[in-house]
C-alpha positions as CSV (number, residue, x, y, z in Angstrom):
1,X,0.0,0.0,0.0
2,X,0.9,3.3,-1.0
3,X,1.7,6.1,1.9
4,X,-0.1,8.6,1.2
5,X,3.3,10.8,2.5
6,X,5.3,9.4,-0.1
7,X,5.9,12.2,-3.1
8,X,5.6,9.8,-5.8
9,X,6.0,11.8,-8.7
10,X,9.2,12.8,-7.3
11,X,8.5,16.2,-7.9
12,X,9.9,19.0,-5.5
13,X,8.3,19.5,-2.5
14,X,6.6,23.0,-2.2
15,X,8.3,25.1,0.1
16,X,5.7,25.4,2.8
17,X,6.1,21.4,3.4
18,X,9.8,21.3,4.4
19,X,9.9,21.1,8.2
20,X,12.8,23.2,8.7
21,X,11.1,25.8,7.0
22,X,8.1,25.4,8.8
23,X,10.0,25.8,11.9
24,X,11.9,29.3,10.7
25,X,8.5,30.6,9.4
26,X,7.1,29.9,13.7
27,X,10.2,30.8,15.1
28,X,9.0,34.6,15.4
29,X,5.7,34.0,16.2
30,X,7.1,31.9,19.1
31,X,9.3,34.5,19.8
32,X,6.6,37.0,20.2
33,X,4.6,34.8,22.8
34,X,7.8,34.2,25.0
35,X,8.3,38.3,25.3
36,X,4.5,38.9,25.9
37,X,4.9,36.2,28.6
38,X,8.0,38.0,29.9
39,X,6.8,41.1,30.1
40,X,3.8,39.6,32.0
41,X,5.8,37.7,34.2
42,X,7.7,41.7,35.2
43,X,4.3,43.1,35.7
44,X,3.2,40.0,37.9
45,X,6.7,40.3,39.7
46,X,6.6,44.0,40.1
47,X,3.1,44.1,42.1
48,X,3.8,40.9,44.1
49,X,6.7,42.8,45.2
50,X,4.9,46.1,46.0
51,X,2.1,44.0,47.9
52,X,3.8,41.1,49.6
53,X,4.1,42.7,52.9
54,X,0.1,43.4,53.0
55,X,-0.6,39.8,51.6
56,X,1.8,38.2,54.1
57,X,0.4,40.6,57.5
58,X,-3.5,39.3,55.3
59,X,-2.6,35.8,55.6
60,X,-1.3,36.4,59.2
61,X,-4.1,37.1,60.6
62,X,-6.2,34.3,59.3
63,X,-3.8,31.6,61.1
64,X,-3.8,31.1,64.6
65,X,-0.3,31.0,64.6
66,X,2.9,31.3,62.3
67,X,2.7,27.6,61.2
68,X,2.0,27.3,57.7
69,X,2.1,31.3,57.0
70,X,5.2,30.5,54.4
71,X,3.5,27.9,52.9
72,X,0.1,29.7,52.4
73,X,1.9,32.5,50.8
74,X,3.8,30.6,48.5
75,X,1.3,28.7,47.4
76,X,-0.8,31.7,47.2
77,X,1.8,33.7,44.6
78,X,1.8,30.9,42.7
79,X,-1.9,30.1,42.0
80,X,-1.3,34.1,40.8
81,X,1.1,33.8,38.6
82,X,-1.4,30.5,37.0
83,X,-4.4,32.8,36.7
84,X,-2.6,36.3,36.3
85,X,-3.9,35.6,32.7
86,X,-7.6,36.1,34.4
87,X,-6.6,39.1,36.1
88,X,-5.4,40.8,33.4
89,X,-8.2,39.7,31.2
90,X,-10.5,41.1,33.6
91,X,-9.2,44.6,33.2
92,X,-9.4,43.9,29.5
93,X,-5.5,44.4,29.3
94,X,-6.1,47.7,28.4
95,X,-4.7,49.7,31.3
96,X,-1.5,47.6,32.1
97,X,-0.2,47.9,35.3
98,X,-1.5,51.5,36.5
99,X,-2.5,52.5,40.0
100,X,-6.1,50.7,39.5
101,X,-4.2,47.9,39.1
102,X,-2.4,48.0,41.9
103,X,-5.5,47.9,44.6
104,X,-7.2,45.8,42.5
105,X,-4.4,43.2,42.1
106,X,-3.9,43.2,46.3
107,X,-7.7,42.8,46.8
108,X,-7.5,39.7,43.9
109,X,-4.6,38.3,45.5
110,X,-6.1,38.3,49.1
111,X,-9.4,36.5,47.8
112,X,-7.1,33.9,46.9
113,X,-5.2,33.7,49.9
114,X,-8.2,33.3,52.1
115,X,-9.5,30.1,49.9
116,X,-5.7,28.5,50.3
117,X,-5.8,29.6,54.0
118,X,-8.9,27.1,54.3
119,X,-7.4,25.0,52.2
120,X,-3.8,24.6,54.9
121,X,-6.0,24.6,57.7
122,X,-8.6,21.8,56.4
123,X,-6.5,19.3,55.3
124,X,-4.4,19.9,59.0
125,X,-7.7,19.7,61.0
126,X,-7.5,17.0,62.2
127,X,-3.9,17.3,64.4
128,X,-3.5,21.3,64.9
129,X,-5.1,23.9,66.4
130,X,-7.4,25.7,63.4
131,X,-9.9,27.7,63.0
132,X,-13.2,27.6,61.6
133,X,-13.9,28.4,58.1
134,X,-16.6,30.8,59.0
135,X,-14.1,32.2,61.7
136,X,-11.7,33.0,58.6
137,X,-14.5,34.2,56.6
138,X,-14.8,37.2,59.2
139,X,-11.3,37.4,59.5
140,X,-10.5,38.3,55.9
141,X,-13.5,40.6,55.5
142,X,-12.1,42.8,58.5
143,X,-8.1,42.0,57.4
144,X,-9.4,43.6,53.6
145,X,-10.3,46.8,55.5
146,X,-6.9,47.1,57.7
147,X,-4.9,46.3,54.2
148,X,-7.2,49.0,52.2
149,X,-6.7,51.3,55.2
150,X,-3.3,51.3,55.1
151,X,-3.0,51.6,51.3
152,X,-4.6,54.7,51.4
153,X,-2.7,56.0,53.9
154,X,0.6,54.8,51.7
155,X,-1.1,56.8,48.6
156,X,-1.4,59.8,50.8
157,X,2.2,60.0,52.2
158,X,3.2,59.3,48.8
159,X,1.3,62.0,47.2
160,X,2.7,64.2,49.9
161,X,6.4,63.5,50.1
162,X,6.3,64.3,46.0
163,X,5.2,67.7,46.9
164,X,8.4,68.2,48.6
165,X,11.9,69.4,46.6
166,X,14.6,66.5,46.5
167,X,16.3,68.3,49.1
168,X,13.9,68.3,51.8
169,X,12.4,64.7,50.9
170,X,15.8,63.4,51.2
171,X,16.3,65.2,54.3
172,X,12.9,63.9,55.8
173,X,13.8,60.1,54.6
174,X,17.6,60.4,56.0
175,X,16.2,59.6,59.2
176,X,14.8,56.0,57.9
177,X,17.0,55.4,55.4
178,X,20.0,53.3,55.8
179,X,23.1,55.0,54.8
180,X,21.6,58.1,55.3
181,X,22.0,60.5,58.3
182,X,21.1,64.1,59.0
183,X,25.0,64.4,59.9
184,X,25.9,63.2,56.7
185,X,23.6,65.5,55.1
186,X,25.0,68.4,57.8
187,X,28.8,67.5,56.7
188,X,28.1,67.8,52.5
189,X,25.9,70.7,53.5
190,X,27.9,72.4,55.5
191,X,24.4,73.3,57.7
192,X,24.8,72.5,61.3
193,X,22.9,69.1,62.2
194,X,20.6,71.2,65.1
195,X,19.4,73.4,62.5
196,X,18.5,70.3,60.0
197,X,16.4,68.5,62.7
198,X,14.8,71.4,63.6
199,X,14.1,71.9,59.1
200,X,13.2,67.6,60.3
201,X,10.8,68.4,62.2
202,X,8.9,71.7,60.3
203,X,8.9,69.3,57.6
204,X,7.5,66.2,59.2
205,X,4.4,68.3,60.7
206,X,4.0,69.4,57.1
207,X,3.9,66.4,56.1
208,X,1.0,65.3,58.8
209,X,-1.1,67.8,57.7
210,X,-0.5,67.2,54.0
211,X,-1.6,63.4,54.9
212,X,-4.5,64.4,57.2
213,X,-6.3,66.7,54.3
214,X,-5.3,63.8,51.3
215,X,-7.3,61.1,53.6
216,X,-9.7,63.9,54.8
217,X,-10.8,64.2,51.1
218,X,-10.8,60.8,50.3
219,X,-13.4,60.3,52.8
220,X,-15.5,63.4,51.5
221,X,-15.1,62.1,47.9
222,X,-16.1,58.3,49.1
């Protein structure tokens, strides 16, 4: 019987049929998926980053202890990174990673947090102290508003601290920073270190009151 594969004419092959050309001819569109999935894989990276100290504190408070926090959140990022496809669809993948995207991918994330925090503590029920999955239920409603909370109030310093010249926001930051120092800034400066904690300190309640009206209007525009 005759293979249908065989050329039996032993005519040329048309072009399109030879598999090395085939493979050059997908060779860019492969190459075009693998940098779309790269460039998602930065944008997944770059939020888990900005948001995993408010998913971690989330999934702290749904355990009754620090058993099985690391696991949860590592299981957590990566059912994100799985379904980060989702997310993005679900913001029609118009926007890209704006500031929208930001509360909206910590709010996501925690959703799925609080199913695999049931998930730890069922299948360890039977041997550890856990809690109810209606005690988590309330839990996470109440951790959302803490996490929200203090996001705004993030926004809001922020907002303000970008207000400020380079100068004085260095100046106000020396104090937290590592490697920075008022006296360091006093040495280059030549200004003596009393008078810059003094410029500290005008600039700090600034800085309060700047907050205080940026969350004040929030609430009147909410």
């Amino acid at each position: 019987m005759t293979n249908p594969a065989q050329n039996d004419d032993h005519s040329p092959r048309p072009a399109s049929d030879s598999p090395a050309e085939i493979t050059s001819e997908c060779q860019p569109e492969r190459h075009s998926r693998a940098a779309e999935r790269e460039v998602q894989y930065d944008r997944f990276v770059a939020l888990l980053a900005r948001h995993d100290l408010a998913i971690r504190r989330f999934v702290r408070y749904l355990m009754p202890s620090t058993d099985g926090v690391d696991d949860v959140i590592q299981e957590t990022a990566l059912e994100c990174w799985r379904k980060f496809d989702d997310f993005l669809s679900g913001r029609e993948q118009a926007n890209g990673v704006d500031d929208s995207a930001n509360d909206e991918f910590v709010r996501w994330a925690c959703v799925i947090a609080r199913y695999k925090a049931m998930s730890w503590q069922r299948n360890r029920s039977r041997d550890r102290l856990v809690f109810r999955e209606s005690v988590i239920e309330h839990l996470a409603g109440s951790a959302v508003e803490l996490i929200e909370q203090s996001e705004h109030r993030r926004q809001a310093i922020e907002t303000c601290l970008d207000q400020l010249s380079v100068n004085h926001r260095r100046l106000v930051l020396s104090v937290h920073m590592p490697g920075e120092s008022v006296a360091q800034i006093a040495k280059e400066s030549g200004v003596k270190p009393r008078q810059l904690y003094s410029k500290v300190n005008m600039l700090r309640s600034a800085l309060l009151r700047c907050v205080e009206r940026q969350l004040t209007g929030e609430l009147g525009n909410g």
